[in-house]
N, C-alpha and C positions, 0 to 999 in steps of 0.2 A: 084815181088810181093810187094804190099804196104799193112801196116797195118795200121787200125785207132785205135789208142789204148786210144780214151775217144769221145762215141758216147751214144746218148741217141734217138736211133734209133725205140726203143721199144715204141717212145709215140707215133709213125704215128701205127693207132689200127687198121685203114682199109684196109682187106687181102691183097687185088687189089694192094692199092699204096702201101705197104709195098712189096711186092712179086718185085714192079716194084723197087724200092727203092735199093734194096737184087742185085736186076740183073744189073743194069745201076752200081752197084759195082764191080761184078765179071767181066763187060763190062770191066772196067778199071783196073784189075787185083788187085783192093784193096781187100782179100782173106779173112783175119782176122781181126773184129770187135770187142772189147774189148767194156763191157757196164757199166755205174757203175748206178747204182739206186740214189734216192737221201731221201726217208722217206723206211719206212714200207707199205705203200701202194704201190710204184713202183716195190716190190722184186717181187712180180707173175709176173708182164710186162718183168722185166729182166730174171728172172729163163725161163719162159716159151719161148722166144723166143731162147734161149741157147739152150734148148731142143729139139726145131726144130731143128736147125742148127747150131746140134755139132760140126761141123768141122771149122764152121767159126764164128760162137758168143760167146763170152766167158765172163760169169756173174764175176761183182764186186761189194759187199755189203757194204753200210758204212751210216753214216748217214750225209747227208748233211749240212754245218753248216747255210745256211736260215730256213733251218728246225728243226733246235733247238730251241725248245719253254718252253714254262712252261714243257708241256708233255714227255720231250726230255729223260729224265728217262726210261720210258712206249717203247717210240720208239724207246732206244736203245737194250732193252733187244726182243722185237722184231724181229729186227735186226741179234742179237747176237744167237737167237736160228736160224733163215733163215743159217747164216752160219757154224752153228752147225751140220745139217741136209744136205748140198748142198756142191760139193764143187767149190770153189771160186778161183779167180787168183788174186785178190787184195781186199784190205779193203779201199772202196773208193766210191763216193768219201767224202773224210770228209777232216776238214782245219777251217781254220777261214775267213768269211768274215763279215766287217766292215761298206763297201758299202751304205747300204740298211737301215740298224738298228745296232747300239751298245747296245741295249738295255740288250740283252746276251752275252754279251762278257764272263762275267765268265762264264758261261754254256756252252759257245761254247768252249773256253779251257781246261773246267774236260771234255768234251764230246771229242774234239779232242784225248787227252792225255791217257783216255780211249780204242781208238779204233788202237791207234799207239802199247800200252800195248797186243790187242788181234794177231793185226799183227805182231807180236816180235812173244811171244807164239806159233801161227800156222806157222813160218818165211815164209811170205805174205808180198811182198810188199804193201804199202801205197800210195794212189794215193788222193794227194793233192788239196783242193778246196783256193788260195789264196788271195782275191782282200781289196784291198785297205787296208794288214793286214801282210805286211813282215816281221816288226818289229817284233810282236803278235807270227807270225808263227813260226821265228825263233829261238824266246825264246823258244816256247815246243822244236823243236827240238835238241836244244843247252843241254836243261836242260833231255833228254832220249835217248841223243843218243848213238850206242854201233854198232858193229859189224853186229848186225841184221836191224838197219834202213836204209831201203834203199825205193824207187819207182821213183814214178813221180812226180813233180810240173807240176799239169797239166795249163794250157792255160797260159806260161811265157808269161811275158808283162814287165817283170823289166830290172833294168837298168845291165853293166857288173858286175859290182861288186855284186850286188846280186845273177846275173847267176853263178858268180865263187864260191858264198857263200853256193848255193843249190848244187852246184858239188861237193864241199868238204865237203857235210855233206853226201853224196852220191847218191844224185837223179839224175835222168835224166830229160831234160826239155822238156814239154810235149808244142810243137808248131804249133798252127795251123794258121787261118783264119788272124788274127792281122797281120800276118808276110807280108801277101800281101796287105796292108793298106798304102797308100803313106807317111802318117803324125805319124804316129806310132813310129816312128825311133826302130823298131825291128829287121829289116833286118839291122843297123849299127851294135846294141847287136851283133847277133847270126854272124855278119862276124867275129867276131875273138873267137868262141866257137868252138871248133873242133868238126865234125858231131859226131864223137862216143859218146859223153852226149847227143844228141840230138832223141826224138822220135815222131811222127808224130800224130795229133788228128784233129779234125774235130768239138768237141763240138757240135754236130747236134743234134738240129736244128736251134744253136744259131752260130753266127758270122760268116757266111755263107762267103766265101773271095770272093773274086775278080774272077771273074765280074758275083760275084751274089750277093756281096755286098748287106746288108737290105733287101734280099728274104731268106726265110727258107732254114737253111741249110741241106745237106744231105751228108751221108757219100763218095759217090763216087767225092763229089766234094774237096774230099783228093787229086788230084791230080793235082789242081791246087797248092796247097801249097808246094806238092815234087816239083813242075815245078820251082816256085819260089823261094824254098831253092838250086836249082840246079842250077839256074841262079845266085845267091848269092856267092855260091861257087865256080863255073865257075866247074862245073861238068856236068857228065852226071846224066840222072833223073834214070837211072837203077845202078849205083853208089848209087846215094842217097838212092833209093828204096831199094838196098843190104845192106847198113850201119843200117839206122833208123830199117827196120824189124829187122835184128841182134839183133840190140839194145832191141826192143821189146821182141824178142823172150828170149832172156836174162833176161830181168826183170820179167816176167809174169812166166817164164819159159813154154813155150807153145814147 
């Protein structure tokens, strides 16, 4: 069994491709879909398809940090009552990203540092949004961290020493799409990371790997990524498959 434990599966709305999306999954024995929302508008997308399919979708509320704006106030307490009301497997995805706009950087740090406080509290892992923001990301965790922080750095892209930096502060690194990219240099990373820190994602519909590279991604194409961290490790892909779900089911505690 493979699990994708960061998929935003719930934005394909049409039944048909969705139903088919769901199946061409369970085709490949990817069983367990973890979803994280990314505003207040996304929490009915993620809650409701949870809903259907208790056994294999499992909602993660948090507030995205593209989506911290002036309003980021309004949409965390939003937020904060959705997971008041439902329950959750992570508070996520939330993080710092730098990317796109610096223009909230402090907002996106009271907002991260916020929601890492709610997942302490409910002891909920935190599942990490980090680009172009290590530095940034490391400081909040450096300066809250305790016994209770733990999750995922979801879509690793950094270099070893940051990977060893996000394992001793306790996460697991959340590897998808990138890892099968020839120019990436992420498959050198992750060969000398022991599979046990390691958990598997998909980020779908974004960074679709190989050889669907730059077509929309979907969650069943997680098994291109097992294939290629298998081949990386010189294991088998039901190996990998047994390690990374562990791992999964461990963090999330599913």
């Amino acid at each position: 069994m493979l699990v994708d434990t960061h998929t935003h599966i719930y934005y394909q709305t049409d039944p048909a491709q969705l139903s088919q999306q769901l199946q061409r999954c369970w085709d490949n024995d990817i069983q367990k879909l973890f979803l994280p929302n990314v505003d207040s508008a996304s929490i009915d997308l993620v809650l409701g398809l949870s809903k259907a399919y208790p056994q294999h979708c499992f909602p993660m509320l948090g507030l995205h940090p593209c989506d911290v704006k002036e309003n980021y106030k309004e949409e965390l307490a939003n937020i904060e009552k959705a997971i008041s009301q439902n329950k959750v497997y992570a508070i996520g995805e939330i993080g710092i990203d730098l990317y796109w706009d610096k223009t909230f950087l402090k907002e996106q740090q009271e907002a991260f540092k916020l929601q890492i406080n709610w997942a302490k509290t409910a002891r909920l892992p935190i599942v990490i949004h980090c680009r172009d923001a290590f530095n940034e990301v490391f400081e909040v965790l450096e300066e809250l961290k305790d016994d209770r922080l733990r999750g995922v750095l979801h879509c690793f892209t950094g270099d070893l020493a940051q990977a060893k930096h996000a394992i001793d502060l306790g996460f697991m690194l959340g590897i998808g799409g990138v890892l099968t990219y020839k120019k990436s240099g992420l498959d050198m990373v992750i060969a000398d990371i022991d599979l046990e820190h390691l958990v598997l994602e998909t980020d779908a519909p974004y960074l679709a790997p190989v050889p669907h590279r730059g077509k929309p991604n979907e969650s069943s194409y997680l098994i291109h990524i097992a294939e290629k961290l298998a081949d990386i490790k010189q294991m088998s892909l039901a190996q990998v498959a047994e390690i990374t779900s562990a791992n999964a089911m461990k963090v999330f505690g599913v």
